[in-house]
N, C-alpha and C positions, 0 to 999 in steps of 0.2 A: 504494500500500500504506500500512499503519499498524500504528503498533505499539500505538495507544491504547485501551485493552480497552474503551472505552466505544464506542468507534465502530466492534468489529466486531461478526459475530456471524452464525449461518447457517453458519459453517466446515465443520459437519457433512454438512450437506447440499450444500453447495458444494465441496466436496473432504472425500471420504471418506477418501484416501489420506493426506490432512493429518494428519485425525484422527487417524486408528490410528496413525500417526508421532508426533504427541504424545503418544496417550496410555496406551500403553505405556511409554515410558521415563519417564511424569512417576509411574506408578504402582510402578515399580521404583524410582525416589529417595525414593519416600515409604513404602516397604517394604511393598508388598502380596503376601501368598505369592500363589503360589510363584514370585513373580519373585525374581530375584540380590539386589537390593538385603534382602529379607526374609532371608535366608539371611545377610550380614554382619551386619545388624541383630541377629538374633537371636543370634548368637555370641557379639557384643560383651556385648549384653544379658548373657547367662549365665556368661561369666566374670568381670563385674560383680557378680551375684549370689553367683556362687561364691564369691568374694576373702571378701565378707561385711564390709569395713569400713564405715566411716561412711561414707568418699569416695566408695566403689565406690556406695553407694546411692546418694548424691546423683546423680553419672555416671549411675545407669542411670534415676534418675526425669528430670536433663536430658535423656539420650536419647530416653527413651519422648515428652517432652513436645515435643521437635524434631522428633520424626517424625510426631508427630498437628499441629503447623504446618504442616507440608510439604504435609502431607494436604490439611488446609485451607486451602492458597495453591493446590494444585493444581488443586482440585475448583472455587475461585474462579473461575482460569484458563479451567477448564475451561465451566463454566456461563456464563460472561460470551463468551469467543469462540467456541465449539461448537454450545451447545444453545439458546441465545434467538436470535430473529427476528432475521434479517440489516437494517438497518435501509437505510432506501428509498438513499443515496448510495450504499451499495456497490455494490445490484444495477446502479443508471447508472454506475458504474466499469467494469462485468462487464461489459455493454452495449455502453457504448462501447470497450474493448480490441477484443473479441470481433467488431469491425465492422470493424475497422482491419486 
């Protein structure tokens, strides 16, 4: 195994079950409705907005601006070990397990 996102890749196809295990809960820490995480999100958001101070903005534009990160670390994640071509070592990894 690795943890090196360069060196995976195929995950999708090679384990489906992987997938949809990642990537639901990577889409509920980056608040996408109607997952749980968009639902704290959004509260916080709005009682942010509600308060109406200076701070309360600042708070809700770092918020806003943590959660589109998140988004962007995720989708990273996602695109580098998911959806690009498994590259030729992993499949002789697969290979050779799978023979033993």
């Amino acid at each position: 195994g690795s943890t090196d996102l360069q060196r995976l890749g195929g995950l999708a196809t090679l384990s489906p079950l992987l997938s949809i295990l990642f990537f639901i809960p990577a889409m509920n820490l980056a608040g996408i409705p109607p997952l749980s995480g968009f639902l704290g999100k959004l509260g916080l958001l709005r009682a942010g907005v509600a308060d109406g101070s200076v701070l309360a903005y600042v708070l809700v534009a770092g918020g806003t601006l943590t959660s589109l990160l998140t988004l962007y670390a995720m989708a990273k994640v996602w695109n580098l070990a998911f959806w690009r071509a498994a590259p030729p070592e992993l499949y002789d990894c697969l290979l050779y397990t799978s023979a033993a």
